[in-house]
N, C-alpha and C positions, 0 to 999 in steps of 0.2 A: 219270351221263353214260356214254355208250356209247363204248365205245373198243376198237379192234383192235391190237392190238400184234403186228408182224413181227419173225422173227430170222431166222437161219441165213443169211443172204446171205455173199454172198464170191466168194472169187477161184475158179475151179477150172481144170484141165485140159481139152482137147478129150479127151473118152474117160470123164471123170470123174463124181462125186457129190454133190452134196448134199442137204440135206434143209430145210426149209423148215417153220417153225412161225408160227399166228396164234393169240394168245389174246385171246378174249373177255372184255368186262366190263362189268359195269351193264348185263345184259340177259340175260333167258332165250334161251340163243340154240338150247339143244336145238330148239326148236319151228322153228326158221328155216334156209333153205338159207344155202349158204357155197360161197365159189367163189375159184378163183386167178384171178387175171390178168395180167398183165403188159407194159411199152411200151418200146419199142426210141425211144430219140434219133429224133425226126423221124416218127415214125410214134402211130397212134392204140392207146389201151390195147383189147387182146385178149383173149377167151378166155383161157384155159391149161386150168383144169378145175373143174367144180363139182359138189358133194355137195347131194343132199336131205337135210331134216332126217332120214330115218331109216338115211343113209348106205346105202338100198336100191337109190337112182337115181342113178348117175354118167357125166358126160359129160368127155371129152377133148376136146381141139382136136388138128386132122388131124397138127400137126405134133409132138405129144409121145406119140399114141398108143404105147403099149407100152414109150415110156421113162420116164412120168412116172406117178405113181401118189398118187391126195387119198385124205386117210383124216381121221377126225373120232373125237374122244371126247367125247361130249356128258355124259357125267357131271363130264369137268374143263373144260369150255368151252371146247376146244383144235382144230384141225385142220393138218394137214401135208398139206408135198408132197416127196415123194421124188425127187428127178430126178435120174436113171440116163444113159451113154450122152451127155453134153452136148458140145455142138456151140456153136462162134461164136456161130451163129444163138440161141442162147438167153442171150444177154447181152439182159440189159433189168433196168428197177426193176420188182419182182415187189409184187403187190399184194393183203393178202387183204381178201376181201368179204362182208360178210351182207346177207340182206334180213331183213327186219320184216315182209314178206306172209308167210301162208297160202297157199303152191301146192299144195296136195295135195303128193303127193311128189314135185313134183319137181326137177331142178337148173335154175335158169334161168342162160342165155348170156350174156345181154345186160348193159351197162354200167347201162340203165334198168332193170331192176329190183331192182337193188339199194342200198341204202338208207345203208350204213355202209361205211365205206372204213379201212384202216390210211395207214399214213406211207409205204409202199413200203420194200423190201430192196432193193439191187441185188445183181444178179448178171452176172460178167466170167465169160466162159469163154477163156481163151487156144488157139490154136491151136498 
């Protein structure tokens, strides 16, 4: 059975760090993208950022560019997000995602194409 397991959520600082783990399981997930996302109370799950399987193609959303950084080790079935620089604005249950398609390389965006979901982390940022 295919399962995503989240950690690292928590509380942090406005200014502050953390870092963000999803591990894989019961699935070859090297061959598949992987992507963050994340839903703020009362709003729809978003973007954050996703990796192609060969972590060659990655996309940001407009609002973590250059604070937020996805990385993947496909030898341990693992992938992170670093988030740098956080803001109110990035309180939400953070969510990691595979697919099970074949895109060529690349990171898809969208909620629809991907296939396996984790439990969500949250994350508070205080101001």
């Amino acid at each position: 059975q295919v399962q995503l397991i989240e950690s690292g959520g928590g509380l942090a600082q406005a200014g502050g760090s953390l870092r963000l783990f999803c591990a894989a399981s019961g699935g070859t997930f090297s061959r598949y993208p992987m992507g963050w996302f994340r839903q703020a109370p009362g709003k729809e799950r978003d973007i954050v950022a996703a990796i192609s399987w060969s972590g060659d193609n990655i996309y940001y959303g407009d609002s973590v560019k250059g604070r937020f950084t996805i990385s993947r080790d496909n030898a341990k079935n693992t992938m992170s997000l670093q988030m740098n620089s956080l803001g109110p604005e990035d309180t939400a249950v953070y969510y990691c995602a595979a697919s099970r398609r074949l895109l060529g390389n690349r990171a898809p965006v969208t909620v629809a194409e991907y296939d396996y979901w984790g439990q969500g982390t949250p994350v508070t940022v205080s101001s």
